[in-house]
N, C-alpha and C positions, 0 to 999 in steps of 0.2 A: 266622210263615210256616207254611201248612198242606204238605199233600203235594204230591207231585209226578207226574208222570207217571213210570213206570218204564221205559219207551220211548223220549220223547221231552224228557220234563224241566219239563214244562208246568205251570204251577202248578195244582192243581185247590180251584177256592175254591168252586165251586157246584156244586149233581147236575145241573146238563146240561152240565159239564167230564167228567161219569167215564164211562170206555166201559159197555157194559154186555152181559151174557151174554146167551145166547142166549134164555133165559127172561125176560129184562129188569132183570133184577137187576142193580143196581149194582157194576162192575168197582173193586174201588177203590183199585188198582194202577195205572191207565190210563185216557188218555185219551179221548174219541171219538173221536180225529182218528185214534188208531192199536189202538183194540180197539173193536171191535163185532159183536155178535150171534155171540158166545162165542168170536170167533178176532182176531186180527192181522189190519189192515185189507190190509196188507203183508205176510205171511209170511214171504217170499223179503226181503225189504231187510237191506243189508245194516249194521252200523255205520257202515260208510263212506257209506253212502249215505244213511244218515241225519243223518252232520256235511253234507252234500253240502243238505239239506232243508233244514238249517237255518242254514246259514251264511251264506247273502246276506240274509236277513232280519233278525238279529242282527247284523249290521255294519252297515247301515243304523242298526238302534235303536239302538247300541250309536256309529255314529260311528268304524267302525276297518276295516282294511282285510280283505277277506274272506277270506284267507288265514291271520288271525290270531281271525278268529271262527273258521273251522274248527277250527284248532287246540283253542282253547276249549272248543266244541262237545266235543270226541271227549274232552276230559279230564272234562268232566260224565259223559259218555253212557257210557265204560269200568265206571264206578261203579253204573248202572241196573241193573234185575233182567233185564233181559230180554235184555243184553248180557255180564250175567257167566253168566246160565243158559248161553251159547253158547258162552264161552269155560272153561267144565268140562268140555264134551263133548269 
């Protein structure tokens, strides 16, 4: 298993998976879907609103009710870089 996204939890297996900076260089922290062209595609989102992104999708693949993918969700997402940089401040 390679990396992840720090944001969202995505697995990043290829370079058009990694966000990238504003010079184009390779984020290799983050995904596309939530870092491009040097910032957070979302700035403002919150954790909750990111179990909120990904919880009816993940229970669907997953087969479980979407309340218990949330749950899930938010105990992945606690442990990301971009979730504990928020929770130091």
């Amino acid at each position: 298993m390679g990396p992840s996204c720090q944001s969202c939890g995505l697995p990043l297996m290829r370079p058009s998976d990694f966000g990238k900076e504003a010079n184009g260089v390779l984020k290799i922290d983050y995904c596309g879907y939530c870092y491009d062209k040097g910032r957070f595609t979302e700035p403002d989102l919150t954790i909750d609103q990111m179990a909120d992104k990904l919880a009816v999708p993940m229970a669907e693949k997953r087969g479980m009710p979407v309340e218990a993918a949330w749950a899930q969700a938010k105990e992945v997402l606690v442990r990301l870089k971009r979730w504990r940089a928020r929770e130091a401040k």
